[in-house]
C-alpha positions as semicolon CSV with decimal commas, in nm:
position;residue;x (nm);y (nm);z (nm)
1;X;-1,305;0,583;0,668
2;X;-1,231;0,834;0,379
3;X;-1,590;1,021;0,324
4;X;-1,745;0,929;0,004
5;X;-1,567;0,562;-0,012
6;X;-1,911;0,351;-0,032
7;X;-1,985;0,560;-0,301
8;X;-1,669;0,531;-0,490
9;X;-1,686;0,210;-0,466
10;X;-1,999;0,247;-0,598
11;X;-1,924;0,454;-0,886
12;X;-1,896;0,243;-1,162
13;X;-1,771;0,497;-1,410
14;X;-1,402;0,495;-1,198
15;X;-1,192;0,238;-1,206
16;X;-1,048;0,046;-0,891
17;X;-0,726;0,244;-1,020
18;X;-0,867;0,581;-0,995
19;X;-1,082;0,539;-0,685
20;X;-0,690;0,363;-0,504
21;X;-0,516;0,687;-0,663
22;X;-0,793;0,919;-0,459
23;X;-0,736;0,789;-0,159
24;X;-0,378;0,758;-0,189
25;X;-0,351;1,137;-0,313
26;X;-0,546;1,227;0,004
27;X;-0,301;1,025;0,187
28;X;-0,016;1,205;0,028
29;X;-0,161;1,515;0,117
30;X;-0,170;1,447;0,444
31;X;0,180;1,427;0,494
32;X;0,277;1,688;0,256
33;X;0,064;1,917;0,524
34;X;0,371;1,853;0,753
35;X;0,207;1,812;1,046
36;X;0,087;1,398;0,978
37;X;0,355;1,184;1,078
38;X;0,229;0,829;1,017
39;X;-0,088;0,707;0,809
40;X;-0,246;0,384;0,784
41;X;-0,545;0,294;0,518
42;X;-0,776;0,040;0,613
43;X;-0,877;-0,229;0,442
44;X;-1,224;-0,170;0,312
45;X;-1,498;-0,428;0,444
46;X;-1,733;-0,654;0,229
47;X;-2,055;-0,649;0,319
48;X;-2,335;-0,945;0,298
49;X;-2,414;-1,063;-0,071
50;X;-2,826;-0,995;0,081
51;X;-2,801;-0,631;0,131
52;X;-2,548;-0,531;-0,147
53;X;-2,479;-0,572;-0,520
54;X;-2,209;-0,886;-0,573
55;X;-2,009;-0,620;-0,790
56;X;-1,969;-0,409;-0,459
57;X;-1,799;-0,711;-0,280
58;X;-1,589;-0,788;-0,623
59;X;-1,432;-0,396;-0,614
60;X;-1,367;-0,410;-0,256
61;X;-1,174;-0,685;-0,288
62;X;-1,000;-0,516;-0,631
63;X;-0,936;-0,174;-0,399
64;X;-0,825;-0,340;-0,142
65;X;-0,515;-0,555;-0,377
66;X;-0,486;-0,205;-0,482
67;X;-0,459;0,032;-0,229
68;X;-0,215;-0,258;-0,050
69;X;0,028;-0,245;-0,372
70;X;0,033;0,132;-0,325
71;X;0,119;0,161;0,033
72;X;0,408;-0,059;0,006
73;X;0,574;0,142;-0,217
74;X;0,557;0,457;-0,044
75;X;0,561;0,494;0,370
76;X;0,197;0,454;0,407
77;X;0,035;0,145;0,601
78;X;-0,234;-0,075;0,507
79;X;-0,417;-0,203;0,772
80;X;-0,567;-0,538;0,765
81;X;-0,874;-0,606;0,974
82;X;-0,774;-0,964;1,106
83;X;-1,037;-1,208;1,152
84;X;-1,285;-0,975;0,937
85;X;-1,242;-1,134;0,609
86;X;-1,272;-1,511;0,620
87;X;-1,672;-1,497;0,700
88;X;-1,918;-1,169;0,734
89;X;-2,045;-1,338;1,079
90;X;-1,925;-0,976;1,206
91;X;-2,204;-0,811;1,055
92;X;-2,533;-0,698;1,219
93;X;-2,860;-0,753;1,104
94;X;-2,821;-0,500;0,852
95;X;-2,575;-0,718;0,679
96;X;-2,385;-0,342;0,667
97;X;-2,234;-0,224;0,974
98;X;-2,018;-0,416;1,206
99;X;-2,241;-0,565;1,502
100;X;-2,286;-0,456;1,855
101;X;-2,040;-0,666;2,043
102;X;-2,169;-0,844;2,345
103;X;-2,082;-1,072;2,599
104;X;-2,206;-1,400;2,376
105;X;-2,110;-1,229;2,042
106;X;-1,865;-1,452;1,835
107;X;-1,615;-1,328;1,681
108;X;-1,646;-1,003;1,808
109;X;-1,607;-1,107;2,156
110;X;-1,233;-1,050;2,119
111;X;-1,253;-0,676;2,051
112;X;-1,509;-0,641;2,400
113;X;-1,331;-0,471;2,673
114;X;-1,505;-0,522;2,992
């Protein structure tokens, strides 16, 4: 992920606007570089409601409208995380970062390669 986004999201003296503009500058930049010939944004995760202030989880979800709207007006991608949004059972302990997946993990049992 872009460095800085938890704390952009964070930030609540920028808007969802400003902090989707930022990352699709950067974006922008990328390709205006020459070199960068497709990008993708990813869908910024939620976290659990324990851990994290319920206005974090509210400006993800704002960013994430956002940053979508953006990249289909221009020839950037937005990634969405399939079968990460509907429940936060992907989350370790920390209720944070995505959890170590294991043989008897569900749901992250799908992304194991053995």
């Amino acid at each position: 992920g872009l460095v800085g986004s938890e704390m952009c999201i964070r930030d609540r003296t920028k808007t969802i606007g400003e902090i989707g503009r930022a990352f699709f500058s950067f974006a922008n930049f990328l390709f205006s570089c020459g070199k960068t010939k497709k990008i993708i944004i990813g869908q910024m995760m939620r976290r659990s409601s324990r851990v994290t202030d319920p206005l974090y989880n509210e400006r993800v979800i704002l960013l994430n409208i956002r940053l979508q709207s953006l990249c289909n007006d221009a020839d950037i991608n937005f990634w969405h995380h399939r079968g990460f949004w509907d429940s936060l059972l992907f989350l370790a302990a920390d209720g944070v970062h995505l959890q170590q997946p294991s043989l008897d993990s569900r749901p992250m049992i799908k992304y194991l390669r053995v």
